[in-house]
KOLLUM-423288 format. One record per residue: x, y, z of N, C-alpha, C, O in turn. Coordinates in steps of 0.2 Angstrom, whole numbers, plus 5000, padded with zeros to 4 digits. Layout:
XYZXYZXYZXYZ ...
% end
This chain:
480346375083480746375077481346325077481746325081 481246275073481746225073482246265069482246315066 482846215069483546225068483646205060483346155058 483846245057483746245050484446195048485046185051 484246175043484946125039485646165038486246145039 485446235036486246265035486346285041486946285043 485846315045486346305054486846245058487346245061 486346195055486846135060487346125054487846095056 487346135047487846115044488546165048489146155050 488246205048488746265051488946255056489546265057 488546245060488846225068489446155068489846145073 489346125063489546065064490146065060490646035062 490246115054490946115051491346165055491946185053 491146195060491446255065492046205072492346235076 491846135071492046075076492846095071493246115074 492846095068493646085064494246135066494846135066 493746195070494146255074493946285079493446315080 494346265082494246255087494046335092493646335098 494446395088494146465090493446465087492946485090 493346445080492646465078492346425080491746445078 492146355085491546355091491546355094491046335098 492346395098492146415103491746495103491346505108 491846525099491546585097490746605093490546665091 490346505094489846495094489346495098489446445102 488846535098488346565104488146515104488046505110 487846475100487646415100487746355106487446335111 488346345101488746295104489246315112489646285115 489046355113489146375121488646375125488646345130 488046405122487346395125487346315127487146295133 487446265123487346185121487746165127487546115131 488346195128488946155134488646155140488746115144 488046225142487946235147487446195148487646145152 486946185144486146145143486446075145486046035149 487046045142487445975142487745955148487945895150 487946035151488646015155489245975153489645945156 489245985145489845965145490546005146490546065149 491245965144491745985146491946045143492346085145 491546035134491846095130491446105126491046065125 491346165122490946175116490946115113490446085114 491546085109491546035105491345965106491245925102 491245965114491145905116490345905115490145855111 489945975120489345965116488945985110488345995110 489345985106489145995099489145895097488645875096 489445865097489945815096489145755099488845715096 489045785105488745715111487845735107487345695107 487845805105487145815104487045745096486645705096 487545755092487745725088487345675087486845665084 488045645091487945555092487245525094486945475092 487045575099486345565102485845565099485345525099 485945605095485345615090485345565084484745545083 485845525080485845455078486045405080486245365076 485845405088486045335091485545295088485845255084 485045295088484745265084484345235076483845215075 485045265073485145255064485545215065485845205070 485545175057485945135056486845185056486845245055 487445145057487945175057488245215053488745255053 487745195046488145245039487945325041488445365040 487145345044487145405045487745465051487745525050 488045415056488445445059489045455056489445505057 489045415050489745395048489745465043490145515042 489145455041489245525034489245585038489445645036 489045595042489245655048489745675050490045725049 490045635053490445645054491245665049491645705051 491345615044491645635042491645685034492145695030 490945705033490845745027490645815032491045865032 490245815035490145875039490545895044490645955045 490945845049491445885056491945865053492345915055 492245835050492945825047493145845039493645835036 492545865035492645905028492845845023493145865017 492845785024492745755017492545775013492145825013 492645735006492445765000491745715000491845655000 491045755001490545684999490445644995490045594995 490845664988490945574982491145534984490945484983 491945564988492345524989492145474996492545424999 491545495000491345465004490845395001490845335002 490445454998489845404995490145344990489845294989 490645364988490945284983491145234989490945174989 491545274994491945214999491345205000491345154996 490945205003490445155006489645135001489045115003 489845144997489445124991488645144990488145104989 488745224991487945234990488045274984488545304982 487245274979487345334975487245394978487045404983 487345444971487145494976486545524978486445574982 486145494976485445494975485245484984484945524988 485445424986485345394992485945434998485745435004 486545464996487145485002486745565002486845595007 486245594998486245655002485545645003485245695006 485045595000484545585007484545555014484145565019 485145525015485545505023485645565025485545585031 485945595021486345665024485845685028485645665033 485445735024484645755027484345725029484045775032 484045685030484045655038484445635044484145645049 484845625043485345645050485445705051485545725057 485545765046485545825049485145855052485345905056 484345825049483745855052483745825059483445855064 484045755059483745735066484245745072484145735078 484945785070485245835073485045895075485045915081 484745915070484345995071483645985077483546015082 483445925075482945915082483045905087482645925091 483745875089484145865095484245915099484345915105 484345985094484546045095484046065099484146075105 483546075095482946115097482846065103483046095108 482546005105482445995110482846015115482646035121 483546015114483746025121483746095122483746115128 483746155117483446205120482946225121482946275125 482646195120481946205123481646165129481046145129 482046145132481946095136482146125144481746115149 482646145144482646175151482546235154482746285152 482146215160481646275164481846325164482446325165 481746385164482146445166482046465173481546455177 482646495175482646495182482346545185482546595182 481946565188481446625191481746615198481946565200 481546695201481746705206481046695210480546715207 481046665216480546655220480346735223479746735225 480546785223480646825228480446895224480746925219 479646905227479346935224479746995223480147005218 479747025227480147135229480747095223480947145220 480947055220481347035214481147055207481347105203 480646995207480147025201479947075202480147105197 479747095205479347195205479847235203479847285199 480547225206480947275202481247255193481447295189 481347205193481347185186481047225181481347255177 480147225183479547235181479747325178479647345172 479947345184479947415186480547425179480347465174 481047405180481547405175481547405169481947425165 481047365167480847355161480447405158480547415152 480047425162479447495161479947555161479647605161 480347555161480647615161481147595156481147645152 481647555154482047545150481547545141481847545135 481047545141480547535136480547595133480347615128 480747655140480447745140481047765134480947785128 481547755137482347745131482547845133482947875131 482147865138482647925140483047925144483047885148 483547975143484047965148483947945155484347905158 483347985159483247985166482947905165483147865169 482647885160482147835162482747755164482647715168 483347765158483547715159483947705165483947645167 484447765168484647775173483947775177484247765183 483447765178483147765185482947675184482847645189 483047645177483047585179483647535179483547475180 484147565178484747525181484547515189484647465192 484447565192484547555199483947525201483947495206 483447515197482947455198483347375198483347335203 483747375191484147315190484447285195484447225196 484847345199485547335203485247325208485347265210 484647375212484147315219484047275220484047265226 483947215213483547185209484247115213484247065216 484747145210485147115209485447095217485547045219 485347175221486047135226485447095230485747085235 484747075231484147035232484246975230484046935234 484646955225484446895221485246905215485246925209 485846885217486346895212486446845207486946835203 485946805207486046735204485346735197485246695193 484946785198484546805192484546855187484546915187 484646795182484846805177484446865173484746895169 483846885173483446935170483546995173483447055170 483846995178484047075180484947085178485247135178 485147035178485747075171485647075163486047105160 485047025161484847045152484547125155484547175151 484347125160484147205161484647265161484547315157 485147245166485847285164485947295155485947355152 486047225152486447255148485847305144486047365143 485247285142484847315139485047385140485247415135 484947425146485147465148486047505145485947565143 486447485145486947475144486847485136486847545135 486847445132486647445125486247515122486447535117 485747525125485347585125485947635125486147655120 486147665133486447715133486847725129487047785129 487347665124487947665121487447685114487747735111 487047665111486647675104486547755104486547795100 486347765112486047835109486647895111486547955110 487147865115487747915115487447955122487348015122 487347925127487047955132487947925137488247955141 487947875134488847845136489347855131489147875125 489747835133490347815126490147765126490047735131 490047725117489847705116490147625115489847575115 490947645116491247585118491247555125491147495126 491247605131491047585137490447565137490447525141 490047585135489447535137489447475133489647425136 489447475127489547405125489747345129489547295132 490347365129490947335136490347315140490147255140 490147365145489747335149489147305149488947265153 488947305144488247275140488647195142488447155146 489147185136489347125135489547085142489347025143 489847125146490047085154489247065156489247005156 488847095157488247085159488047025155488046965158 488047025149487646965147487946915146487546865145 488746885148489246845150488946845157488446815156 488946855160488746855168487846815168487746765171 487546825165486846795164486946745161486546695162 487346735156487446665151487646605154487546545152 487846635161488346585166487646535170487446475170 487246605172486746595175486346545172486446485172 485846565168485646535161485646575153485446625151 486046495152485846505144485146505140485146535134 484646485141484146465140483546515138482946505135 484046595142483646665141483546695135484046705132 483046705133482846725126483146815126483446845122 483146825133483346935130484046925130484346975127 484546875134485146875133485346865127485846905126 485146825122485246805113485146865111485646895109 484346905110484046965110484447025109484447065105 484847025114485247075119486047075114486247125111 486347005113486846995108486647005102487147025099 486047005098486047015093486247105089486647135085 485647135097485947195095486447225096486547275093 486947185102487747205102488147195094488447225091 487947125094488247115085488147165079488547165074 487547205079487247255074487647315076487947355072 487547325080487747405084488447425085488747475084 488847355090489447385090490047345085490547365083 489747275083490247255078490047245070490247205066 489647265070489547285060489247215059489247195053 489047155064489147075061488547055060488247035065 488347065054487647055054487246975054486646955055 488246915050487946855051487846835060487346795062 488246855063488046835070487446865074487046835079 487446925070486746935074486046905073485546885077 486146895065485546835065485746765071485346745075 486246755071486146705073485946715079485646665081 486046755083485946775088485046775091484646755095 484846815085483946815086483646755084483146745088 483946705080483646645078483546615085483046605087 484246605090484246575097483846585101483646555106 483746635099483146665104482446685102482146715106 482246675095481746645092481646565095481146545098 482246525093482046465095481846445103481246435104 482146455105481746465114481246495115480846465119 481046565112480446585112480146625107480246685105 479646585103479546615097479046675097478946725093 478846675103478546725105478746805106478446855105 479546775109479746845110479946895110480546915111 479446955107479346995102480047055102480247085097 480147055106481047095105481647095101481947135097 481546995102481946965096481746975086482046975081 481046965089480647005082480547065080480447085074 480747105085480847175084481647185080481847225075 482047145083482847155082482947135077483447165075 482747085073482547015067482147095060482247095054 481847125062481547165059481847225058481547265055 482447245061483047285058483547265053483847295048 483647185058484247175052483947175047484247195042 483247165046482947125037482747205035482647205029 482847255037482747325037483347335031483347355025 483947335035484747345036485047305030485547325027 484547245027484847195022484247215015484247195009 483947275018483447295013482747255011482347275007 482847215013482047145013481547195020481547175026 481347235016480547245018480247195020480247185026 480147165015479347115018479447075022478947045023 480147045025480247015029480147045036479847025040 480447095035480647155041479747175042479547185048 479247185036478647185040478447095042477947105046 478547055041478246985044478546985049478046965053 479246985052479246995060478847055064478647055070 478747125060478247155066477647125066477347125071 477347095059476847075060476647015068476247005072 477246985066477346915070477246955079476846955083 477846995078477947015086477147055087476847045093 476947105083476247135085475547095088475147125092 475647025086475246975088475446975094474946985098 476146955096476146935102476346985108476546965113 476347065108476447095111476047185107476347225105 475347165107475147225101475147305104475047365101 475247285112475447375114476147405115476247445120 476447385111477347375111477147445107476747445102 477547505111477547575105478247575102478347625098 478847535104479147525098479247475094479747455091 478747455093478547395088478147435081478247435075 477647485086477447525082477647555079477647545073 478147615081478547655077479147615073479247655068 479447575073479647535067479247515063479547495058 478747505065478247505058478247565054478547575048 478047595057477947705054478647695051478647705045 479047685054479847695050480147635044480547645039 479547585046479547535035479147575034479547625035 478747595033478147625028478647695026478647715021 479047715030479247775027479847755022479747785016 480347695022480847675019480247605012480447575008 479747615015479347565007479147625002478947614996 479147675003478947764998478347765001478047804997 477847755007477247775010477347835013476947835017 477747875013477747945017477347985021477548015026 476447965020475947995022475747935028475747955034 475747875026475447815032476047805034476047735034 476847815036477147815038477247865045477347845050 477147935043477248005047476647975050476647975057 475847955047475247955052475447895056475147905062 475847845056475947785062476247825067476147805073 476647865065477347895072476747945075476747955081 476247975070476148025075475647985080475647985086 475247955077474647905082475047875086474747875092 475647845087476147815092476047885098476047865104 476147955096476248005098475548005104475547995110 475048015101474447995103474347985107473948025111 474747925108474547845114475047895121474747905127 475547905119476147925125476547975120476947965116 476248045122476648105120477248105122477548155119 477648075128478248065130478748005127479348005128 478447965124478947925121479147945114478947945108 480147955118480447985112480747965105480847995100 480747895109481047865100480447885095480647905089 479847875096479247895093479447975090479547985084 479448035094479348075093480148105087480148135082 480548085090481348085085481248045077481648055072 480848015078480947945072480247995066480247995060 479748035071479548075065479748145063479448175059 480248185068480548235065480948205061480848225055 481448155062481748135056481648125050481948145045 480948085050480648085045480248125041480048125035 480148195047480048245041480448285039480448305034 481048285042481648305040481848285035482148315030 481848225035482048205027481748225022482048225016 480948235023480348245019480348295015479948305010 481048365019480948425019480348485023480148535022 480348435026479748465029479948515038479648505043 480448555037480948545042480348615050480348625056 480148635045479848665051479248635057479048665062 478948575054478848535057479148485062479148475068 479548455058480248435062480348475066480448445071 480448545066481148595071480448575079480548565085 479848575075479248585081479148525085478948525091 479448485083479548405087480348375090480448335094 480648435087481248425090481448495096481948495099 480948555096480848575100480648535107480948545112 480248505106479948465112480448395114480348365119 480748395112481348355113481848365119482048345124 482048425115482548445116482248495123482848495126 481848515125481548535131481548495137481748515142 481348425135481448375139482148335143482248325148 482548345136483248305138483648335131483448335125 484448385134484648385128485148325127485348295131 485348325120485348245117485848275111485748325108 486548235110486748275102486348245097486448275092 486148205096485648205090484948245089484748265084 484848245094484148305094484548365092484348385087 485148415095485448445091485848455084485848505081 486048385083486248365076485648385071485748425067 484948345073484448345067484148435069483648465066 484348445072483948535074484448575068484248615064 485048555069485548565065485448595058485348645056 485248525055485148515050484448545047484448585042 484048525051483348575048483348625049482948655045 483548655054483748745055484048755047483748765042 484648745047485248745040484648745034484648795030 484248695033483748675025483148715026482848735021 482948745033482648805033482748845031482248855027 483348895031483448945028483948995037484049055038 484248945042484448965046485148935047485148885051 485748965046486248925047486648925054487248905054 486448945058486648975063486848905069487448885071 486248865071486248815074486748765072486948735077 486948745063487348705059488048745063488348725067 488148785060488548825064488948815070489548795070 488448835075488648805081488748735085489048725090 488348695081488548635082489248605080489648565083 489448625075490248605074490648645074491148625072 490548715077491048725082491348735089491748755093 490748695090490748685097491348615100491648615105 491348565094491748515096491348465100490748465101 491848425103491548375108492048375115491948345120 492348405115492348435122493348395122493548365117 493848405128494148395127494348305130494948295131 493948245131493948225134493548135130493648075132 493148165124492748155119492748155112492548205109 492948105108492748115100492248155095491648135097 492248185092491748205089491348165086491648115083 490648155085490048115082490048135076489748175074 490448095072490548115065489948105061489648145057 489848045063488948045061488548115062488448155057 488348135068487948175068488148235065487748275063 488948255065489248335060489048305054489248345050 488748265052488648235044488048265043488048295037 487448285049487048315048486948385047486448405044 487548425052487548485051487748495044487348515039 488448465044488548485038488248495030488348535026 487748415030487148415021486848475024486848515020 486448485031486148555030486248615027485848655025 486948605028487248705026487548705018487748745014 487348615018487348605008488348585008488748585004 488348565013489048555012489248475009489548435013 489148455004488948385002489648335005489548285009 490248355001490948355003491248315010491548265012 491048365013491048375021490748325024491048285027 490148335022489748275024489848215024489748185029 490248175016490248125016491048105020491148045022 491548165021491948155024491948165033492348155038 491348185033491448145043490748075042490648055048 490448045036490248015036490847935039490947895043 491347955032492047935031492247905037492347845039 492247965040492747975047492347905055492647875059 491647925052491247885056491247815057491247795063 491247785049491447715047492047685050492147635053 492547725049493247705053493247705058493347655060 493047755064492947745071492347705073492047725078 492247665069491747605068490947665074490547645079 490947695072490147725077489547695076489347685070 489047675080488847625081488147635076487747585076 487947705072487447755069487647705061487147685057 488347695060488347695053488047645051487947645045 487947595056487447515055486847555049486947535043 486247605051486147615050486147685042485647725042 486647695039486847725033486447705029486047755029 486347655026485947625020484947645022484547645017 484747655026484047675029484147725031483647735034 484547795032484447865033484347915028484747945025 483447925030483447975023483648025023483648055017 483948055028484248135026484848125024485148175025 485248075022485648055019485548055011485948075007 484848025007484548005002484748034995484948004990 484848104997485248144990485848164990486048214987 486348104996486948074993487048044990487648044987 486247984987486647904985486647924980486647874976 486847974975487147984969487747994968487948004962 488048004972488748014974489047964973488747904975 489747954971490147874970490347874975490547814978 490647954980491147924985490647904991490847854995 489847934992489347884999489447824994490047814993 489147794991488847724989489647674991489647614993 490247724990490947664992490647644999490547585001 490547695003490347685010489747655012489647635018 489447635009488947595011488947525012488547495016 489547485009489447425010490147415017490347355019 490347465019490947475025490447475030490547435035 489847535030489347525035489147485038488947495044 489147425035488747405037489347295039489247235040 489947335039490347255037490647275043490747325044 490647205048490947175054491947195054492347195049 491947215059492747255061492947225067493547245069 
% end
């Protein structure tokens, strides 16, 4: 994936401020790859390099229309081009920018650890951080941390931490500010090591979606790590939420498409498909993908939660209650609660909805206003609901990413006060 026109334009008018490149993933990644002295230096050297070899007007129109924000008429008259000719220079010097880019990312080796018992715990960490239970992620942290004090200087086994880290904070197995926190040190830490890691970008993207509402940075984040490895189905998997999240389907199916190619036994590849089909109105080849997912590994949860929810939205709750039984047997979880909550309450049983929001969150702990969202539509509390939806949005929780794609939300969206909230859900804080 080369570097697109409106990215280097972007990176190159970010030269004018100096917090926004340094606040470029990009252009950070670039300083390490350069060893320059500063983001700006090499944002600046990749520049030059890339039109040392044009005549001088193409430097010139860069520099001073793109990094210093000239007006381009007032360029193109001083040096006497039309405009016909100043903005086919343009586009060629920025495309041969944009190649400059992409080779030098793609150009430096990634650092592998010699040391086998290294790899095997990585390996190991990965098989288990894929499982997404609590036990599974906690027994692969300590794979990671092995891994680690073996070899402190490899970079895969802290994209491993943060993964880990990110997980536990999404599904509230942590607070989900401390893990984040920890996710982001970890991937600082590996960035040092190499920048050049596709799960580090990967890994940022989903911190940008989950803990800061930023959905331009997270593209940017996946694109980085597309470009490096266009292969790497994670990135495509992450690339296929946001286009979820922005509402573009067929995008969001062309990355699973993309990532299924190159990783076709991913069963959370799979179950985000079951989960488009369910959000394009296929309801039937939607529930049938999660449940065949189910098939393959009766134990993989995100699978089994992603199709109570989706019968639960279906109204289909006693079904649902029967797959959140089995959940909830395994590990309890407040959202396997929450959604038990809810479809108990739409059953005809209020008792669970009940319990769960009186029970609180303990003295130590905020309330999961998202998930009281669910007790409450259960008990038909519409109100209520929209007001710890409310409550959610403000304490920025990390679920309301997802508001605009939750169907047991669905017979809100006629409401004027959900619809204010949806475009808050989803905006960088």
């Amino acid at each position: 994936m080369e570097w697109g026109y409106r990215r280097v334009r972007q990176l190159l008018r970010k030269l004018r401020t100096p917090g926004a490149i340094q606040d470029d993933e990009l252009a950070r990644a670039l300083c390490t790859l350069t060893a320059s002295a500063s983001v700006r230096d090499a944002v600046l050297l990749l520049a030059e390099r890339a039109l040392r070899g044009f005549p001088p007007v193409y430097w010139t129109i860069v520099r001073r229309v793109d990094v210093d924000g000239e007006s381009s008429q007032a360029v193109a008259d001083e040096i006497h081009l039309s405009e016909r000719s100043f903005f086919r220079y343009r586009a060629a010097a920025i495309a041969a920018v944009a190649a400059e880019i992409d080779a030098v990312t793609r150009s430096a080796p990634p650092k592998r650890s010699e040391n086998l018992d290294v790899l095997a715990l990585v390996a190991r960490g990965r098989y288990l951080w894929k499982h997404r239970t609590t036990a599974a992620l906690q027994r692969a942290a300590r794979y990671f941390e092995r891994a680690l004090e073996l070899d402190p200087t490899f970079a895969r086994a802290y994209a491993g931490m943060a993964d880990v880290h990110l997980l536990m904070g999404e599904y509230l197995v942590r607070d989900p500010i401390e893990a984040f926190h920890e996710a982001n040190v970890a991937v600082e830490r590996a960035m040092e090591i190499d920048p050049t890691l596709p799960e580090l970008h990967a890994t940022l993207a989903d911190l940008h979606l989950f803990s800061r509402k930023d959905l331009r940075r997270a593209k940017e984040s996946f694109d980085l790590a597309l470009s490096i490895d266009p292969t790497y189905s994670t990135a495509h998997h992450f690339a296929a939420w946001h286009a979820m999240i922005n509402d573009d389907l067929p995008a969001a199916m062309d990355h699973l498409r993309v990532a299924l190619g190159f990783a076709p036994d991913a069963l959370e590849l799979q179950t985000t498909l079951g989960i488009v089909h369910l959000l394009e109105g296929a309801p039937e080849q939607g529930l049938r993908h999660l449940a065949e997912v189910l098939e393959l590994d009766p134990e993989f949860s995100f699978a089994r939660y992603q199709l109570a929810h989706g019968l639960a939205g279906l109204g289909r709750v006693d079904e649902a209650l029967d797959h959140l039984e089995v959940l909830t047997a395994a590990e309890p979880r407040e959202s396997y609660a929450a959604m038990t909550a809810y479809a108990s309450a739409r059953g005809g049983d209020p008792r669970p909805a009940r319990r769960f929001l009186d029970r609180g969150a303990g003295p130590r702990r905020r309330p999961h206003h998202y998930l009281r969202a669910y007790a409450q539509l259960g008990l038909g509390q519409r109100a209520e609901a929209i007001g710890e939806l409310r409550a959610a949005v403000e304490y920025n929780e990390p679920w309301t990413i997802l508001l605009p794609l939750d169907g047991i939300f669905k017979d809100l969206r006629s409401d004027r006060a959900f619809r204010t909230l949806l475009p808050l859900a989803i905006t960088a804080r």
